[in-house]
DOPA-216961 format. One record per atom (N, C-alpha, C): residue in one letter; y, x, z. Coordinates in steps of 0.1 Angstrom, whole numbers, padded with zeros to 4 digits, always signed. Each point is the difference from the previous one (the first is absolute). Layout:
% DOPA-216961
AYXZ ...
END
This chain:
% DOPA-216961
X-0130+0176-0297 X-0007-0007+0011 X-0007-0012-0005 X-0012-0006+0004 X-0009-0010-0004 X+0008-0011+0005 X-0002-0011-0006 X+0002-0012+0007 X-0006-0006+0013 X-0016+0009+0002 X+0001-0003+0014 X+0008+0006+0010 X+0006+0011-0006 X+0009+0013+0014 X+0008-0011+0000 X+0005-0004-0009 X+0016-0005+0001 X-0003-0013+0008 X-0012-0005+0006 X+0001-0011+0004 X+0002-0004+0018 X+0007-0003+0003 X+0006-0002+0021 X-0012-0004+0003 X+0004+0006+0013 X-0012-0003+0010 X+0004-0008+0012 X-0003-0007+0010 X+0004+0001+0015 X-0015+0001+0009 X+0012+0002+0013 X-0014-0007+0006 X-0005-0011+0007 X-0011-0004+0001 X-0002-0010+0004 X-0001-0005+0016 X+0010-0009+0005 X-0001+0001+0010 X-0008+0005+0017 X-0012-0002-0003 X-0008+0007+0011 X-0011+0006-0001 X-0001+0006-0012 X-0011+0009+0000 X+0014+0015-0005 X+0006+0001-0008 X+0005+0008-0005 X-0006+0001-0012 X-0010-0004-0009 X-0001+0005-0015 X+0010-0003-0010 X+0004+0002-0007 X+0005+0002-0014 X-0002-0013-0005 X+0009-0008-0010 X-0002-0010-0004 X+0010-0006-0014 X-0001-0004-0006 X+0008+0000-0012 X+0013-0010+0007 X+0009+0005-0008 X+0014-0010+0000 X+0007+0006-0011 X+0005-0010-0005 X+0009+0006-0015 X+0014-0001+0010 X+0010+0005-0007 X+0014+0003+0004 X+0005-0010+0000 X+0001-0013-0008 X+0010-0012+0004 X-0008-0008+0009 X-0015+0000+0000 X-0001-0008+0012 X+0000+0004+0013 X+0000+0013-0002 X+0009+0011+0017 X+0012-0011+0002 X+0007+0007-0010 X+0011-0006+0006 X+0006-0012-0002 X-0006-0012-0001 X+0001-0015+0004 X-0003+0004+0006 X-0017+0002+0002 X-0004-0004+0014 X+0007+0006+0014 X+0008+0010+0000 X+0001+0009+0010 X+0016-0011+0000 X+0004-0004-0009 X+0013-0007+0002 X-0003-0007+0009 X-0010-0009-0002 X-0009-0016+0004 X+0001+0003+0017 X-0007+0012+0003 X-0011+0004+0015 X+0021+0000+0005 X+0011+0007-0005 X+0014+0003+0008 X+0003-0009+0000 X-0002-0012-0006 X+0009-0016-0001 X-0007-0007+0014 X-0012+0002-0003 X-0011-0007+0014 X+0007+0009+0013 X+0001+0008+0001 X+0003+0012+0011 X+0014-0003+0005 X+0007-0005-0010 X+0015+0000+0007 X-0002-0015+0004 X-0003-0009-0005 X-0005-0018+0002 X-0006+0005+0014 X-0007+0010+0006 X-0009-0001+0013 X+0014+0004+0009 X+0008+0010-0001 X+0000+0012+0006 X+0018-0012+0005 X+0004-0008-0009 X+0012-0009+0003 X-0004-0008+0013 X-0012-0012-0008 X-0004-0008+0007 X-0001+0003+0015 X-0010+0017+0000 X-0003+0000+0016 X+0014+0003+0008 X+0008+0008-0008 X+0012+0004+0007 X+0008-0016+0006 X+0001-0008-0008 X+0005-0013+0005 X-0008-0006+0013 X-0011-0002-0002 X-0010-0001+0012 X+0001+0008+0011 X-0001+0014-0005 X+0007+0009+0013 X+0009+0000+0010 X+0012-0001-0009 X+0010-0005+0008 X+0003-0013+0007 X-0014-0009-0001 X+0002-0012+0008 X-0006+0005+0019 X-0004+0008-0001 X-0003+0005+0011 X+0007+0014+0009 X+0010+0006-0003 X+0010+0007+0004 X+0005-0003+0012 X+0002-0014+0003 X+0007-0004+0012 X-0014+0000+0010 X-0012+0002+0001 X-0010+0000+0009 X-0006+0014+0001 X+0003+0005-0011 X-0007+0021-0001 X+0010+0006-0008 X-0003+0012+0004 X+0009+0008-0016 X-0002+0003-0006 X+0006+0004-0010 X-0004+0002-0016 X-0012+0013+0002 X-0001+0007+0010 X-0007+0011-0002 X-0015-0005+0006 X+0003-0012+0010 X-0009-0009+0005 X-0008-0004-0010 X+0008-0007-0010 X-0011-0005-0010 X+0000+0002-0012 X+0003+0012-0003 X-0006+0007-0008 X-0013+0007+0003 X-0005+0006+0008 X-0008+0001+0007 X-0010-0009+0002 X-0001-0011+0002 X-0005-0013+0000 X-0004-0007-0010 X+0009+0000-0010 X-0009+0002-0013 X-0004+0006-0008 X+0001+0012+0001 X-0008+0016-0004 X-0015-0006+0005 X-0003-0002+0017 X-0009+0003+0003 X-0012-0012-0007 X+0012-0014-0004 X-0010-0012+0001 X-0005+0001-0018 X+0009+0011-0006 X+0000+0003-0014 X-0017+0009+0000 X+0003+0009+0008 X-0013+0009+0001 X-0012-0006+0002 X+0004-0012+0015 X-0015-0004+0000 X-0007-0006-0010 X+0012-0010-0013 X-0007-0008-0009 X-0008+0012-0012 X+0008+0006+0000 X-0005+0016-0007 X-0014+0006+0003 X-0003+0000+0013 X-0009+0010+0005 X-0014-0010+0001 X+0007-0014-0003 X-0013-0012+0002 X-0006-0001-0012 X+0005+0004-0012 X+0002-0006-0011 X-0007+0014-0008 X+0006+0014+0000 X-0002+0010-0015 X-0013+0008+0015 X-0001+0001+0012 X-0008+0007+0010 X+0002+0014-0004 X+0015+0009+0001 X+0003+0014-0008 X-0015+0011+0010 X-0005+0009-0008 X-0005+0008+0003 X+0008+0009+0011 X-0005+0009+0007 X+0004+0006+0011 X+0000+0018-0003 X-0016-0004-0002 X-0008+0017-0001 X+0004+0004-0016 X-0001+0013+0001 X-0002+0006-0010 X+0014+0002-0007 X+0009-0002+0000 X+0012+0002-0007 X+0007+0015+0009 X+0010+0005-0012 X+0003+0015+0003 X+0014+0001+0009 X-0001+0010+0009 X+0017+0002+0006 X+0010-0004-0011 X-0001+0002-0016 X+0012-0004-0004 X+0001-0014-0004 X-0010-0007+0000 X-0004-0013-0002 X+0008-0007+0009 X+0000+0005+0018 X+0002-0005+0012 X+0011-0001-0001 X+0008+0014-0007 X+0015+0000+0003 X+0006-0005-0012 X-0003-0004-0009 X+0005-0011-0008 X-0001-0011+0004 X-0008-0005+0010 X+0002-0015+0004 X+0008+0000+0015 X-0002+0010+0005 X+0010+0002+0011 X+0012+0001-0005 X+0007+0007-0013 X+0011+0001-0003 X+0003-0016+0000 X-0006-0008-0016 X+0002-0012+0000 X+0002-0007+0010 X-0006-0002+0007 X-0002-0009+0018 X+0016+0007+0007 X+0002+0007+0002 X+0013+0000+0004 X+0015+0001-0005 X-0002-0002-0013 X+0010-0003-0012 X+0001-0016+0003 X-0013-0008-0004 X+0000-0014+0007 X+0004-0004+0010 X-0003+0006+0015 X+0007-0005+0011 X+0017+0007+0003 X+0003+0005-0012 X+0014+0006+0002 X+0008-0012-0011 X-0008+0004-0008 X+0007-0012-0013 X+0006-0014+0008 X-0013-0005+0006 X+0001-0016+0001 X+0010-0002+0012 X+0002+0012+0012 X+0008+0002+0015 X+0010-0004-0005 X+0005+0010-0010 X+0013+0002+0003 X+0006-0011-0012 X-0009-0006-0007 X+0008-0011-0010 X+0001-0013+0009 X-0013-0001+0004 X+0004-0014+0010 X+0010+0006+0011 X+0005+0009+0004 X+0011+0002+0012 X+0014-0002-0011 X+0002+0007-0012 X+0011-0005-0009 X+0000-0012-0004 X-0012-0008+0006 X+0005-0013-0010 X+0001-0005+0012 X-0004+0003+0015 X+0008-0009+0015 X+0012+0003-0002 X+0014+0007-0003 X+0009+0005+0001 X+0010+0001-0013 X-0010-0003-0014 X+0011+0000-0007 X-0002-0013-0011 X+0008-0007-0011 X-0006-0011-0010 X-0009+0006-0005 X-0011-0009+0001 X-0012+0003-0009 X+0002+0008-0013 X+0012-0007-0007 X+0007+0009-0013 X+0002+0011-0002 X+0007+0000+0015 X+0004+0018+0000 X-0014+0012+0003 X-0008-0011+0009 X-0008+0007+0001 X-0013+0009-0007 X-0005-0015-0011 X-0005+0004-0010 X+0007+0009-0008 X+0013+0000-0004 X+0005+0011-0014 X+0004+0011+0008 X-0003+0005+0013 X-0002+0012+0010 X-0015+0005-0006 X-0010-0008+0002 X-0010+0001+0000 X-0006+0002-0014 X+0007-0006-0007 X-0007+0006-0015 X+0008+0018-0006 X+0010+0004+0006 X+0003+0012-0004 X-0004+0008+0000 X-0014+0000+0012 X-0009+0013-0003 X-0010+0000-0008 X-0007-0013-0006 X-0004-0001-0012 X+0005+0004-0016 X+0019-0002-0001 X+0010+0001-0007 X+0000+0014-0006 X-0004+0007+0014 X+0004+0016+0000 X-0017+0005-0010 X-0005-0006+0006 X-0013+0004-0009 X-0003-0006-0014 X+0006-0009-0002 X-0001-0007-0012 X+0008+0012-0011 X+0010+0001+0007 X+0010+0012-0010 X-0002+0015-0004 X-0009-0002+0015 X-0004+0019+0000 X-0014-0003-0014 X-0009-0007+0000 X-0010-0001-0005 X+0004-0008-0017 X+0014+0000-0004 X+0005-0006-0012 X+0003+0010-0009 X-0001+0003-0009 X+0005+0009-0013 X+0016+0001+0001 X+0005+0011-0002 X+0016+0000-0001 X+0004-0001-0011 X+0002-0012-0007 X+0004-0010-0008 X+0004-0012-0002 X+0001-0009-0006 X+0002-0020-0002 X-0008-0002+0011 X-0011-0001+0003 X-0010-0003+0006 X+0006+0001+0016 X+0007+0013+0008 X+0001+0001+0009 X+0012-0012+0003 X+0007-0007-0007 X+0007-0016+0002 X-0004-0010+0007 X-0017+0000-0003 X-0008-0008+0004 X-0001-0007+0015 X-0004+0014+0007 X+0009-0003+0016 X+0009-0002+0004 X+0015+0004-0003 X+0009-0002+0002 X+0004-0018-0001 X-0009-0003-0014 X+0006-0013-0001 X-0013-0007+0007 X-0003+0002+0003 X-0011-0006+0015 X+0009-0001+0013 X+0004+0011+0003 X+0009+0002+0011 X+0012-0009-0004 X+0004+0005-0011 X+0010-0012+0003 X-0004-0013+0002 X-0011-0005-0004 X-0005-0011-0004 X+0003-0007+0020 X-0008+0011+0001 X-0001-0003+0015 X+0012-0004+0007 X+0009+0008+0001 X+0017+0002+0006 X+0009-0013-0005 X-0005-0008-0011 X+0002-0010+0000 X-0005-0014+0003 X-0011+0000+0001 X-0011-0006+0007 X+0005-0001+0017 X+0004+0012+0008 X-0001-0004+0015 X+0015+0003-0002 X+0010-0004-0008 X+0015-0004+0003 X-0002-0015+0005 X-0010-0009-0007 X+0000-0013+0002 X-0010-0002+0013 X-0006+0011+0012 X-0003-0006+0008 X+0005-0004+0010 X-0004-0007+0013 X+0006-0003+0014 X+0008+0015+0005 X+0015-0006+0004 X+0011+0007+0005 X-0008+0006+0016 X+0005+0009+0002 X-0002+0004+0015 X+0003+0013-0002 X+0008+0012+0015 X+0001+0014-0001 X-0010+0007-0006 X+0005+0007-0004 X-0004+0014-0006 X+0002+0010+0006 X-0007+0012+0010 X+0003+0006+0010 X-0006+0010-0002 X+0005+0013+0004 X-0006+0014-0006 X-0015+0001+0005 X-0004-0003+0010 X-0012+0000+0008 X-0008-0010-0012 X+0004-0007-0003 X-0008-0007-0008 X-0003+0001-0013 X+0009+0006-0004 X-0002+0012-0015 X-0010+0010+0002 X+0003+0007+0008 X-0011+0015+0008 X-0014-0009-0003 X-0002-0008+0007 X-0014-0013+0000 X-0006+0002-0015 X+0014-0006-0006 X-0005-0007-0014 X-0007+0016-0005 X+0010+0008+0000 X+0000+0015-0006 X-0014+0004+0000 X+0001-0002+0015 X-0018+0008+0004 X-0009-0006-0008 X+0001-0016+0002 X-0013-0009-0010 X-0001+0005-0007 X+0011+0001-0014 X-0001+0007-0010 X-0009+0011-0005 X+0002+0012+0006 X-0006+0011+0004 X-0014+0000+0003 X+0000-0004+0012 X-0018-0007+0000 X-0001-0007-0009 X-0001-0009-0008 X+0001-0009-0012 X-0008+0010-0009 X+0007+0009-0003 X-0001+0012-0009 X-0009+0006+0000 X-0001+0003+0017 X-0012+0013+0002 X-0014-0010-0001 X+0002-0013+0000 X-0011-0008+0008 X-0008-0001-0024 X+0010-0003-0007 X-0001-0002-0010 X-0007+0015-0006 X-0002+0010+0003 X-0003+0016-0005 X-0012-0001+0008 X-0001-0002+0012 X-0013+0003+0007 X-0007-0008-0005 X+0002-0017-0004 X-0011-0006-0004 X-0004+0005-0012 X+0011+0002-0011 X-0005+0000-0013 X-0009+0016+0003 X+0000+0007+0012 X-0007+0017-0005 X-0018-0004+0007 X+0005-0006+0010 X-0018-0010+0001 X-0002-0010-0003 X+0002-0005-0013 X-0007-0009-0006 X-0003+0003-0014 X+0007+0020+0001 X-0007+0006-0009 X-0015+0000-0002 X-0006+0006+0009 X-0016+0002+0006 X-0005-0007+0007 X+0006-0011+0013 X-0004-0007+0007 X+0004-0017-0006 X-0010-0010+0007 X+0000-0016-0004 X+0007-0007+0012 X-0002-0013+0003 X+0005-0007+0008 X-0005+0004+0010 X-0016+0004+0005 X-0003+0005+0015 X+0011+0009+0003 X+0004+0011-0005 X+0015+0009+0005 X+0008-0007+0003 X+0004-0008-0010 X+0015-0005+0002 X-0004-0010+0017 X-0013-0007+0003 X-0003-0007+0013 X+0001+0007+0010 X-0005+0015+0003 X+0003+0008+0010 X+0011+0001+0002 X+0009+0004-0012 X+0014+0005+0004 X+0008-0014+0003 X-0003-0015-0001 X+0004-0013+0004 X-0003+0000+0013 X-0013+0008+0007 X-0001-0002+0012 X+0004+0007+0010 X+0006+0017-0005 X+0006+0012+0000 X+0009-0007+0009 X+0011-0005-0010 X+0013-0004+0001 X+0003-0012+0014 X-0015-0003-0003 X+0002-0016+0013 X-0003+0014+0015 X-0011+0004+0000 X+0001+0009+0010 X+0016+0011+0005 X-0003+0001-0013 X+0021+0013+0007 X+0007-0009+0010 X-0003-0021-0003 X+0017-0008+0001 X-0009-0003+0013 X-0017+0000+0005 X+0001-0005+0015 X+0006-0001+0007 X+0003+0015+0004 X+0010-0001+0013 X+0017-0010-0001 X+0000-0005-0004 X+0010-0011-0007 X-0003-0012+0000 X-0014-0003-0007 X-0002-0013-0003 X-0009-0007+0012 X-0004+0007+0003 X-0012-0004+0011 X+0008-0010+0014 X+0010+0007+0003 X+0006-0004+0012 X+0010-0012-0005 X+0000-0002-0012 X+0011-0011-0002 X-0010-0016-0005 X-0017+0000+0006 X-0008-0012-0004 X+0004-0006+0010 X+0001-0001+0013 X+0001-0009+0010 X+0017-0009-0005 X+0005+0005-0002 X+0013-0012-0006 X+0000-0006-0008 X-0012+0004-0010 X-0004-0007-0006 X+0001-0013-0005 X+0001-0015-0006 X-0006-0014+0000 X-0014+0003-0005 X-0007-0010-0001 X-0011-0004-0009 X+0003+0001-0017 X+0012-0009+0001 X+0004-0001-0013 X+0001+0012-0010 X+0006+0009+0010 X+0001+0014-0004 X-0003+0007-0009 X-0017+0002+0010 X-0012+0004-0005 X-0004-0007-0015 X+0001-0009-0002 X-0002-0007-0017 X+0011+0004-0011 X+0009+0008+0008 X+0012+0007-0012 X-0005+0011+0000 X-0007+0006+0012 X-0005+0011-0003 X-0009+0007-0006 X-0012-0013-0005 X-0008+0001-0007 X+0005-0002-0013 X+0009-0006-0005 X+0002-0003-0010 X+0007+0011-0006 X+0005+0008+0006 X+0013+0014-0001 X-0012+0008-0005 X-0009-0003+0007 X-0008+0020+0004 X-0015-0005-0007 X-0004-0011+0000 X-0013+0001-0007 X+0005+0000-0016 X+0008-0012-0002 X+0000-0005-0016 X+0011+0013-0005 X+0013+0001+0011 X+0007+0007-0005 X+0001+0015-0004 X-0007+0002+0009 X-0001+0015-0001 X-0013+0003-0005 X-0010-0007-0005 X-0010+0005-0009 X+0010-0004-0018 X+0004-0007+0000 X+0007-0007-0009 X+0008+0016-0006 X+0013+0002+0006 X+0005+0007+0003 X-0002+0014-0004 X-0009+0008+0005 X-0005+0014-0002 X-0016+0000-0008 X-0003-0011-0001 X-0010+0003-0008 X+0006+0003-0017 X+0011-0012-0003 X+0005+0000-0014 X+0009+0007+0002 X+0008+0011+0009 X+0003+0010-0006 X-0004+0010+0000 X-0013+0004+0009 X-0012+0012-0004 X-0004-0001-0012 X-0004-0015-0003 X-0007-0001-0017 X+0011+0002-0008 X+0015-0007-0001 X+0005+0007-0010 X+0006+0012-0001 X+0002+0010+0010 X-0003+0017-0001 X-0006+0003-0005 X-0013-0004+0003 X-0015+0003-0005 X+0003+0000-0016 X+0001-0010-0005 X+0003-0001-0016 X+0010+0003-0007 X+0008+0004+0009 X+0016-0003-0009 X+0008+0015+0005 X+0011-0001-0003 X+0003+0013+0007 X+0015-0005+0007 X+0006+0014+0009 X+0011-0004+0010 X+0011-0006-0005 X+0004+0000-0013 X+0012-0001-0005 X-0004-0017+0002 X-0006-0004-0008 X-0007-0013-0004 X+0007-0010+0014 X-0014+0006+0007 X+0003-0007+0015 X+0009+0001+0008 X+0007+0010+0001 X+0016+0005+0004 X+0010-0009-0001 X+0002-0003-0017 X+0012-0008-0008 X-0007-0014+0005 X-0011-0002-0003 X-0004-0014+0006 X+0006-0007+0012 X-0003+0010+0011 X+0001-0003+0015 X+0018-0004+0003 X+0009-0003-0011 X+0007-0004+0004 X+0001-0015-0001 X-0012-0001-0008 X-0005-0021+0005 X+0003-0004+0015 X-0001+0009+0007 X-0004-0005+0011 X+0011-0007+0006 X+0015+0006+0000 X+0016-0008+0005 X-0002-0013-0013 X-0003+0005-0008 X+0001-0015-0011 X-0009-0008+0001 X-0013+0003+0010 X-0007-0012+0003 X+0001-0004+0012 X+0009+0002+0003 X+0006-0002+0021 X+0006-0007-0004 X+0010-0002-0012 X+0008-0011-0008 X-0006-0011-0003 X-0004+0001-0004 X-0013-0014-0011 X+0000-0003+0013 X-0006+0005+0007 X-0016-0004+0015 X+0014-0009+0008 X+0009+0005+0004 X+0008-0010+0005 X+0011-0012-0007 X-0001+0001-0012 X+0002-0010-0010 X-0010-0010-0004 X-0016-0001+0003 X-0006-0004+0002 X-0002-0010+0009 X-0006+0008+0010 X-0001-0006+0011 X+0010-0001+0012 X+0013+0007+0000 X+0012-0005+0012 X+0011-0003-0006 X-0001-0004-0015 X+0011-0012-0005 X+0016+0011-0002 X-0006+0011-0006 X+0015+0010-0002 X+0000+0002-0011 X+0017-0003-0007 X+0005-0004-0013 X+0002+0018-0007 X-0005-0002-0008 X+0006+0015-0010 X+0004-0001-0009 X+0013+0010+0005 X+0008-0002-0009 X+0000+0009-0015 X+0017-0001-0012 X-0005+0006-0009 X-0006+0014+0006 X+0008+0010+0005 X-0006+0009+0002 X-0012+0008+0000 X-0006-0007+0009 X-0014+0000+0009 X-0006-0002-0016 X-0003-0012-0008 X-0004-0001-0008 X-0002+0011-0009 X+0012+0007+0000 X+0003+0011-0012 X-0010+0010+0008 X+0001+0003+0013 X-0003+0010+0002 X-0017-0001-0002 X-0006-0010+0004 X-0015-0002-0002 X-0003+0002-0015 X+0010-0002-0010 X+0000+0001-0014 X-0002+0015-0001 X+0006+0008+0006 X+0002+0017-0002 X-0013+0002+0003 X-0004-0003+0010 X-0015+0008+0008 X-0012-0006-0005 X+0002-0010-0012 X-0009-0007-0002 X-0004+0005-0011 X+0011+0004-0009 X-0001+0005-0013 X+0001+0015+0002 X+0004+0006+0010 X+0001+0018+0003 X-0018+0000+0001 X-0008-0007+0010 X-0014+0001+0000 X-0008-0004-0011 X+0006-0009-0005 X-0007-0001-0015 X-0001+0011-0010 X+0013+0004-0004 X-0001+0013+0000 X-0007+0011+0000 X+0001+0006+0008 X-0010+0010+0009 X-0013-0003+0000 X-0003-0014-0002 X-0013-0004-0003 X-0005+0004-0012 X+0010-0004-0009 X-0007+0001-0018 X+0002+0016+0003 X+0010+0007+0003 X-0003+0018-0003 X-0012+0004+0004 X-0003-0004+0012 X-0008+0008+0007 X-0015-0006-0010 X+0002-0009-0004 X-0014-0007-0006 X-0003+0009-0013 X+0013+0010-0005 X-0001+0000-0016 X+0002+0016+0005 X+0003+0002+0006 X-0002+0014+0006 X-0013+0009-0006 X+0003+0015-0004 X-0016+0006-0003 X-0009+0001+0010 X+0006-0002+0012 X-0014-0008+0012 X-0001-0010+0006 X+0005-0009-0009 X-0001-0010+0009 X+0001-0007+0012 X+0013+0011+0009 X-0002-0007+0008 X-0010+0006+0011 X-0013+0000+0000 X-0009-0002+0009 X-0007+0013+0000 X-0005+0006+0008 X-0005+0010+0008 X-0011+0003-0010 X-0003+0011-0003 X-0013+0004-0010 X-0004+0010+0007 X-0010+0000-0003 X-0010+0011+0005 X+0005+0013-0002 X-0003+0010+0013 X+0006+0017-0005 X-0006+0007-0001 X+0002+0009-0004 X-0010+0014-0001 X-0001+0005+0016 X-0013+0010+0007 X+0003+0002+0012 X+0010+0009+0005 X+0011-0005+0012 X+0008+0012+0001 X+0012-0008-0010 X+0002-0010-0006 X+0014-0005-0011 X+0002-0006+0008 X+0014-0001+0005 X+0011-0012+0005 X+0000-0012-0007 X-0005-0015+0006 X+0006-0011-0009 X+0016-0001-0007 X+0007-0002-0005 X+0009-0006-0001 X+0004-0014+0006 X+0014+0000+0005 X+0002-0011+0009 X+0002-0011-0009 
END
């Protein structure tokens, strides 16, 4: 094979052509887009939950789906016409992977520690990280992520643990999962206009929800809810459409357990909570499991990132 065959391709966000990327800057970069993504995806959950006692979690999730979409739909103007029935149901799948993902995490995180909630929530990522790992040394990788995690939300806020709120976490998970496969299979062929439909998909499924819970509203509200759904949620699903796009599941899978270890930091920061050795250790596991996974996937014979197929060839995840 020439040195040009052997060379990765992706695509470029909104047109779809082909475009060079070598295999270790896939995967920094796809590290970079999951570090930004869990930093969005913490933050807004904290913000979230400052509004729970006025709507419900299904209230505003919905709410900032939709105020995510509008900054979306002002901004990329996604095309309408001309895309194919399976085009549609790739962003319809996505769009309702999203409004299932985001329900049922913010309802486990009204009901259970944030802790528990997130390392609920990273399992269905977990499951994919392992399925998409070589059966050898390598398949450790997650495990010591997962552990990384399970030690990590030992050191968060005490409160019940209640079967109903497992089921919650469980489901997130799951959606998590499905939401992580649907993006990475349209952001095979499609750019950010897709991924904006299916942001606006998802705000339409949660209307009947969110619509009726404006009038209880504050004013103040509304400025959390821009901040959730414009910054957040472009934030959020843009950088991990783009690192699908470049990287592959395993990558972003094992990554996405940043997200309980940056619930940690984010409230060690800013609401003055002490971590202990543990916690430390455990952000050490996930820190160095993603590092990891980072250099293989970079030194990997593909690099990591999606190459062009023959017509009729299955990518590789």
């Amino acid at each position: 094979m020439s040195a040009h065959g052997d060379r990765l391709t992706r695509v470029t966000p909104l047109s779809g052509r082909p475009r060079r990327l070598g295999g270790t800057a896939a995967a920094v970069t796809g590290a970079l887009l999951v570090v930004a993504s869990t930093v969005s995806v913490q933050g807004s959950a904290a913000l979230a939950s400052t509004l729970f006692d006025r709507a419900s979690p299904l209230a505003v999730t919905g709410l900032r789906q939709a105020f995510g979409a509008l900054a979306m739909v002002v901004v990329l103007r996604p095309r309408l016409r001309g895309r194919s029935a399976a085009q549609w149901r790739g962003i319809g799948l996505l769009a309702a992977a999203m409004a299932a993902m985001n329900s049922l995490y913010y309802m486990a995180v009204d009901v259970l520690p944030l802790g528990v909630a997130a390392t609920l929530f990273y399992l269905g990522p977990f499951v994919l990280a392992a399925r998409h790992t070589p059966r050898g040394p390598e398949l450790a990788l997650p495990v010591v992520a997962l552990g990384g995690v399970y030690l990590v939300t030992r050191g968060g806020e005490p409160g019940a643990v209640e079967l109903p709120g497992i089921l919650l976490g469980l489901a997130a998970g799951a959606a998590l999962a499905a939401y992580t496969l649907a993006s990475q299979r349209l952001g095979r062929a499609e750019g950010l206009d897709a991924l904006t439909l299916a942001v606006a998909g998802s705000a339409l499924l949660l209307l009947p929800v969110s619509v009726p819970a404006v009038p209880a509203l504050q004013a103040g509200d509304f400025l959390v809810l821009v901040g959730i759904g414009a910054v957040g949620v472009t934030v959020t699903y843009g950088a991990d459409f783009l690192a699908l796009k470049i990287s592959t599941v395993r990558l972003v899978s094992v990554l996405f357990a940043l997200d309980p270890v940056m619930g940690v930091l984010i409230g060690a920061a800013f609401l003055s909570e002490s971590l202990q050795a543990e916690v430390l250790l455990g952000v050490a596991m996930v820190v160095v499991a993603g590092a990891c996974v980072t250099a293989i996937t970079a030194a990997s014979s593909d690099g990591g990132v999606t190459r062009q197929t023959a017509p009729g060839e299955e990518p590789a995840p």
